[in-house]
C-alpha positions as CSV (number, residue, x, y, z in Angstrom):
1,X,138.6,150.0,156.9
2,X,136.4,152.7,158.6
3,X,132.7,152.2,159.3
4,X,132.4,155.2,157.2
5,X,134.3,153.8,154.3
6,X,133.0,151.0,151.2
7,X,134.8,149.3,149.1
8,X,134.1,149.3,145.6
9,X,135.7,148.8,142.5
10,X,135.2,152.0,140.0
11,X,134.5,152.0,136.2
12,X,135.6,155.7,134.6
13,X,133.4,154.5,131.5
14,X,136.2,154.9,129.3
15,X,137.9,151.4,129.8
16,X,137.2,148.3,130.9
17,X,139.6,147.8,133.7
18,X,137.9,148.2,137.5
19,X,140.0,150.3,139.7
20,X,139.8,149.6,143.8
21,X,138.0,152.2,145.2
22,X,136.7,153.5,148.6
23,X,133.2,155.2,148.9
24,X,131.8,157.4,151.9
25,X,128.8,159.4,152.3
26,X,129.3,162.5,154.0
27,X,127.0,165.7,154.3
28,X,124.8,164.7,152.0
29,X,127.2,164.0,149.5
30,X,129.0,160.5,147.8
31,X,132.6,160.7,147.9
32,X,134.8,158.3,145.7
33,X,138.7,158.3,146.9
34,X,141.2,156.1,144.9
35,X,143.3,153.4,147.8
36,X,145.5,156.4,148.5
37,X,142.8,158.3,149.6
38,X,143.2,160.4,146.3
39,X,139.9,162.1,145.6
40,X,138.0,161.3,142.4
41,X,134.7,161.9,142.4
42,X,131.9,164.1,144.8
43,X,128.9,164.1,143.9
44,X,125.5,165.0,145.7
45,X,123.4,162.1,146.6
46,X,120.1,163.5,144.9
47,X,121.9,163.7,141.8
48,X,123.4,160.5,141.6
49,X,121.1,156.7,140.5
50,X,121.6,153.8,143.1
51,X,120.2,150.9,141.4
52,X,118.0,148.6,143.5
53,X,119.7,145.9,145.9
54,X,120.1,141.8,144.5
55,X,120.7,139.2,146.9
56,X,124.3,139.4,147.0
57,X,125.5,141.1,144.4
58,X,127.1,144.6,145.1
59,X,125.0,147.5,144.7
60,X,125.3,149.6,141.3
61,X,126.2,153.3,141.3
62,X,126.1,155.9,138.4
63,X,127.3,159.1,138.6
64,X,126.7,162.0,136.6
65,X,130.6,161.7,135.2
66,X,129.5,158.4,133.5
67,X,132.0,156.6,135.6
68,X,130.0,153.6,137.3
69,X,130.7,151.8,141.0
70,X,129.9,148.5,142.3
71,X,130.2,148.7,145.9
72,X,129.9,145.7,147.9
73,X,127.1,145.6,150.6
74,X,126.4,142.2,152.6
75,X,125.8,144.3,156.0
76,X,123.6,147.0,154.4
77,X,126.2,149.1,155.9
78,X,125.9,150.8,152.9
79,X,122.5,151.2,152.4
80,X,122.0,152.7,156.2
81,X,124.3,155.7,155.3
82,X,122.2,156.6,152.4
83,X,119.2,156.5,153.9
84,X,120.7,158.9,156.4
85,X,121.4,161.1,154.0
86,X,118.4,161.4,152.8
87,X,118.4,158.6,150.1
88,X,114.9,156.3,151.0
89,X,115.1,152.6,149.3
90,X,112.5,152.6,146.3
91,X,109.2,151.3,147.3
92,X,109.7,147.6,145.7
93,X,112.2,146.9,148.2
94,X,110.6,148.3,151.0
95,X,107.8,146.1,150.1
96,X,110.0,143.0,149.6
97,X,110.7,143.1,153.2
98,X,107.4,143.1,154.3
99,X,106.3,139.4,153.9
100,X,102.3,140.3,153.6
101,X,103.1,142.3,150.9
102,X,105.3,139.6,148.9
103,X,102.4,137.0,149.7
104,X,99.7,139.5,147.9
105,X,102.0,140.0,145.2
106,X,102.7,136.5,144.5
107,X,98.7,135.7,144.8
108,X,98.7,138.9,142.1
109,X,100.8,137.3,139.7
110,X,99.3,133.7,140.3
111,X,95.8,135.4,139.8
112,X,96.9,137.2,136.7
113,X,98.6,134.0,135.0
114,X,94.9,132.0,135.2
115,X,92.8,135.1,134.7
116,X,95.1,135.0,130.8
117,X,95.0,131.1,130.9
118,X,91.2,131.1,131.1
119,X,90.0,134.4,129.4
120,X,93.0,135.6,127.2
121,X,94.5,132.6,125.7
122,X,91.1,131.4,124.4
123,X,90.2,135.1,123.3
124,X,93.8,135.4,122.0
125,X,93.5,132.3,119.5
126,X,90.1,132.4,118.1
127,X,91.3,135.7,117.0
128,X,94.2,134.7,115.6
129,X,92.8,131.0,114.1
130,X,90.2,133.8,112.1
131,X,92.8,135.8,110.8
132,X,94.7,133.2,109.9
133,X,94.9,133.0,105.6
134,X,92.7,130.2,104.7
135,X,95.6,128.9,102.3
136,X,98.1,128.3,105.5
137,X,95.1,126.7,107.5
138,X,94.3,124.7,104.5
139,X,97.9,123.3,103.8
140,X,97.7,122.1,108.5
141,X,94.5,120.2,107.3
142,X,96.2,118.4,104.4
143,X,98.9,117.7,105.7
144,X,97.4,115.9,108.8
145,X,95.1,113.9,106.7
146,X,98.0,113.0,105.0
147,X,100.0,111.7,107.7
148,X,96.9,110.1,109.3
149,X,96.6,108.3,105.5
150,X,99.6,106.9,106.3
151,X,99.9,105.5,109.3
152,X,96.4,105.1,110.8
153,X,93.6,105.5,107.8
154,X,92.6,102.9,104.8
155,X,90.2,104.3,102.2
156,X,86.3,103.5,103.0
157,X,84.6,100.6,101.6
158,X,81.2,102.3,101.6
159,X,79.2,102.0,98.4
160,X,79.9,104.9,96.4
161,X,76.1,105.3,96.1
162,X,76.0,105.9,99.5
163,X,79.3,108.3,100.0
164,X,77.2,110.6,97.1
165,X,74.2,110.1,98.7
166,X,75.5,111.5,102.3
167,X,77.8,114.2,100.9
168,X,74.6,115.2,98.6
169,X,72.3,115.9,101.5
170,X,75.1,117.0,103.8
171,X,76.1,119.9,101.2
172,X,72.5,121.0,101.4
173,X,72.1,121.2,104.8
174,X,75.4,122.8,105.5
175,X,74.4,125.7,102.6
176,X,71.3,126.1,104.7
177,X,73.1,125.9,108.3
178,X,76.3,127.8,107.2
179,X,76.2,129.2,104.2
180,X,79.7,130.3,102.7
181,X,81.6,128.0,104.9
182,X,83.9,126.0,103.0
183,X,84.2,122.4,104.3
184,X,85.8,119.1,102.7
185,X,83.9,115.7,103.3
186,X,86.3,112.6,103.4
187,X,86.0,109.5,104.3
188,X,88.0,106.8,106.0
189,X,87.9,103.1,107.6
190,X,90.3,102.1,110.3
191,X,90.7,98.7,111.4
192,X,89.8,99.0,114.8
193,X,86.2,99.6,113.8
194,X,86.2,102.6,116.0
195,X,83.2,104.6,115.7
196,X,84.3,108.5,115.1
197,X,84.2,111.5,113.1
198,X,86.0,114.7,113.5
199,X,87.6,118.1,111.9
200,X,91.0,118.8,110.8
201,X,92.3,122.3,110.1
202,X,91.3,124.1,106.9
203,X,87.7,122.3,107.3
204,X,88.5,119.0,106.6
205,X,85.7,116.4,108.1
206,X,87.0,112.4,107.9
207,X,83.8,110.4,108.9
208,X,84.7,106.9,109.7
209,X,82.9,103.7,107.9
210,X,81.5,102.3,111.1
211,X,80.3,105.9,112.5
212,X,78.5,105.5,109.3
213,X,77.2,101.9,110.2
214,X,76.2,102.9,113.4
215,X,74.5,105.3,112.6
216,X,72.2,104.3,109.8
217,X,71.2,101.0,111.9
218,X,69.2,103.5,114.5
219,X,67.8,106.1,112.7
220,X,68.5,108.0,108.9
221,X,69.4,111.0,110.2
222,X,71.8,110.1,112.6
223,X,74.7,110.0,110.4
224,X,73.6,114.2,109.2
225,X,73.8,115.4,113.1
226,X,77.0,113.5,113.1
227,X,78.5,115.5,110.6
228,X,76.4,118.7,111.6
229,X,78.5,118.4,114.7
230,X,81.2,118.2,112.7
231,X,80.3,121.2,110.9
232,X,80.4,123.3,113.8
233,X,84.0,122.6,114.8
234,X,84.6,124.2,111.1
235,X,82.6,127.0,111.6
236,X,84.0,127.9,115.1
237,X,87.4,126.4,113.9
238,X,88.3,124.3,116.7
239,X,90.3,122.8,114.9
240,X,93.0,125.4,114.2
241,X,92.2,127.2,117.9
242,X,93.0,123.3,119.2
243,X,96.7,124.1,117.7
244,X,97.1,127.5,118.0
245,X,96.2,126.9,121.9
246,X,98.4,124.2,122.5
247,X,101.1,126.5,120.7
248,X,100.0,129.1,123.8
249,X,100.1,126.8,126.7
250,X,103.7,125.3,125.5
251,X,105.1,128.5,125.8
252,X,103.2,129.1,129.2
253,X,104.7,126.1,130.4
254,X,108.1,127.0,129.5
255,X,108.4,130.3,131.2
256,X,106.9,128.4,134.3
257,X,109.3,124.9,134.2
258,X,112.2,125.8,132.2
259,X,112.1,122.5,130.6
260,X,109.4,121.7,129.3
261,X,110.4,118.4,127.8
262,X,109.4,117.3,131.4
263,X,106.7,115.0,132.2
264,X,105.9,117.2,134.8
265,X,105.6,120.4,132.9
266,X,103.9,118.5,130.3
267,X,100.7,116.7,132.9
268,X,99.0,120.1,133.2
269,X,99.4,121.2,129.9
270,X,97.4,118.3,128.5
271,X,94.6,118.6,131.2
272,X,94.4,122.3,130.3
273,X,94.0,121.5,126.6
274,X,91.3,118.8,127.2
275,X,89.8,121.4,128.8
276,X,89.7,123.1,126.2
277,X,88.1,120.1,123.9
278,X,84.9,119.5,126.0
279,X,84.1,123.4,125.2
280,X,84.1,123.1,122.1
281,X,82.6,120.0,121.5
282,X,79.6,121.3,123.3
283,X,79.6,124.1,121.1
284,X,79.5,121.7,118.5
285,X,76.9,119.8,119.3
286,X,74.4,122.8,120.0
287,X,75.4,123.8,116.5
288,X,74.5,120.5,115.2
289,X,70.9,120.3,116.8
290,X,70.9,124.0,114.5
291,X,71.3,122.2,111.5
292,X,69.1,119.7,112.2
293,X,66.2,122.3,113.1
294,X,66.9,123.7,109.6
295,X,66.3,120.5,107.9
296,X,62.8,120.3,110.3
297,X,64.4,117.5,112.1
298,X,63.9,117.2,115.6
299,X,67.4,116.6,117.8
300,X,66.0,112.7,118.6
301,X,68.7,111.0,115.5
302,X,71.4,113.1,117.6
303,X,70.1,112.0,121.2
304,X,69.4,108.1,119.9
305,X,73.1,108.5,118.7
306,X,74.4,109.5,122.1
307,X,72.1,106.6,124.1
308,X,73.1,104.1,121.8
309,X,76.8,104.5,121.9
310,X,76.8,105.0,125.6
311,X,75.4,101.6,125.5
312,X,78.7,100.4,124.0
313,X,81.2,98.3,125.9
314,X,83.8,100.8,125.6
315,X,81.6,103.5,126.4
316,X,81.5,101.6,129.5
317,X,85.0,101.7,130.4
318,X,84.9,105.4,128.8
319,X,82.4,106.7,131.5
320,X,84.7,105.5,134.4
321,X,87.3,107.6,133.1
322,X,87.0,110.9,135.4
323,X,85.7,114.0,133.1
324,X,88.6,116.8,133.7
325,X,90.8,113.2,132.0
326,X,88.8,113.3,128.8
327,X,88.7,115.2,125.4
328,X,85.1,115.1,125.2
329,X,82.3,115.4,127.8
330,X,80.6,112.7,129.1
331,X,78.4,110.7,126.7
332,X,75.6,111.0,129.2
333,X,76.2,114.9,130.0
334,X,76.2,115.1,126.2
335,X,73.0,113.2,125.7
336,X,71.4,115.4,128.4
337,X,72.0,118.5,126.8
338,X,70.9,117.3,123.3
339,X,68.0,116.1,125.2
340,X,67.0,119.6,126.8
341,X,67.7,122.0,124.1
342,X,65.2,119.7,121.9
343,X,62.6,117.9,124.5
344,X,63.1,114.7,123.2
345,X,62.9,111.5,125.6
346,X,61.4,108.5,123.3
347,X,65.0,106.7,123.0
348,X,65.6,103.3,121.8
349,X,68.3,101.9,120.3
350,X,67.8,98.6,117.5
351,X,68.7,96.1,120.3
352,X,66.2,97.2,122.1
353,X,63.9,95.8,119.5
């Protein structure tokens, strides 16, 4: 075949069937001849849309008739004679073969995917854990507890003197802290004795019998910053942005690894979620040394709290753990802050006496 001559296969629009074809540009002009050289199409190039090159595949032509070519190019044979008639590549492929220019497109893209990973995801799902209806956010928070009822929770053996006593004081302080937040105090022992207290969706607070415990053998307001930091995961509704974000950075993850059943996919989705956690726990806490002030409490029951369980054995092994591998800050970065947004120092725990 001719320099000047491309095949193609031809589609008149009407059926489906491709007809062999020959294509030359001549005089400004795209000339479409059946394999008899029959004549049956002539069209000027301005007027007719050449669809961007893709790796191999042949290049797409539509003419102003509706009919449609493919004409095969691998030696950009094709794509020479129409730029010498006047027909310039679009500028996305001109800058695809300049490899600066793919590099500071591929930093763009890389750029924009963390600048929405770090500003608008977060931004995105506070927004939407706030519009939310409270009755969907509700039914998340029940449902958890329930599950965690099952398999991991057995109901608390605390005096029910003491339960009232807690959720009596609590109530005021959270009115005074927060008013119109609704919350729902429940609590819980596990076997493991492990000392905890944190926020479901909907504002559900568990607080654990041996956070309890703990708490009330150091100071009797420990156990109120405890759940005042509690308190402020409802109000900011951690909680529900914790699943909403996760929800986010699946679908991130997806588009980036295909399967995202993969442990590897999976790795930096966790450590961006955790990430996520230590925020908002030290939104939390602030909140709590709020409520305290409100009460005229000093932050010391929250900071003896922090000092004493860092003294823990498996606070120990906790504070070895490096901090972009945890949920929550550091204990002692935690104690720190308390420490300066109130001024207190004089810490002792009841070993120490």
């Amino acid at each position: 075949m001719s320099d000047r001559l491309f095949p193609a296969y031809r589609f008149d629009g009407r059926h489906a069937l491709a007809v062999p074809a020959c294509v030359r540009v001549e005089d400004g002009f795209l000339i479409v001849e059946d394999m008899d050289r029959q004549p049956l199409d002539r069209e000027a190039i301005a007027s007719v849309t050449v669809f961007d090159p893709y790796l191999d595949a042949p290049r797409l032509v539509v003419l102003r008739s509706g009919a449609t070519l493919e004409v095969r190019d691998e030696d950009r044979r094709f794509a020479r004679a129409l730029e010498s008639a006047g027909l310039a590549p679009s500028r996305v492929v001109r800058l695809q073969s300049r490899w600066p220019a793919a590099l500071v497109a591929v930093a763009a893209v890389l750029l924009l995917c963390v600048a929405a990973y770090l500003e608008g995801l977060p931004r995105v799902t506070r927004w939407a854990a706030f519009a939310l209806p409270p009755q969907l956010e509700s039914r998340l928070g029940q449902g958890l507890l329930e599950m965690l009822d099952e398999h991991g929770f057995t109901p608390s053996e605390l005096d029910e003197s003491e339960r009232t006593w807690i959720s009596e004081r609590f109530s005021r302080a959270a009115e005074a802290a927060a008013p119109g937040v609704s919350y729902q105090l429940e609590f819980r022992q596990m076997s493991t004795g492990v000392i905890n207290a944190f926020t479901l969706p909907g504002g559900v607070i568990v607080m654990l019998d041996a956070t309890v415990e703990f708490g009330a053998a150091i100071d009797d307001d420990v156990v109120l910053g405890v759940l005042g930091h509690e308190l402020g995961h409802v109000v900011h509704k951690h909680a529900t942005r914790s699943v909403l974000q996760a929800l986010g950075i699946g679908s991130i993850g997806s588009l980036l690894w295909g399967d995202f059943s993969g442990a590897a996919a999976s790795v930096p989705v966790l450590l961006g979620q955790l990430s996520y956690s230590r925020s908002f726990e030290s939104e939390a806490d602030d909140f709590a040394v709020e409520l305290l002030r409100h009460q005229q409490l000093s932050a010391q029951p929250l900071s003896r709290f922090f000092a004493c369980l860092q003294e823990r054995p498996e606070q120990r092994f906790a504070a070895a753990i490096p901090s972009f591998m945890s949920s929550h800050p550091p204990t002692e970065e935690r104690l720190a802050r308390v420490q300066a947004l109130d001024g207190d120092s004089a810490l002792r725990c009841p070993a120490d006496d």
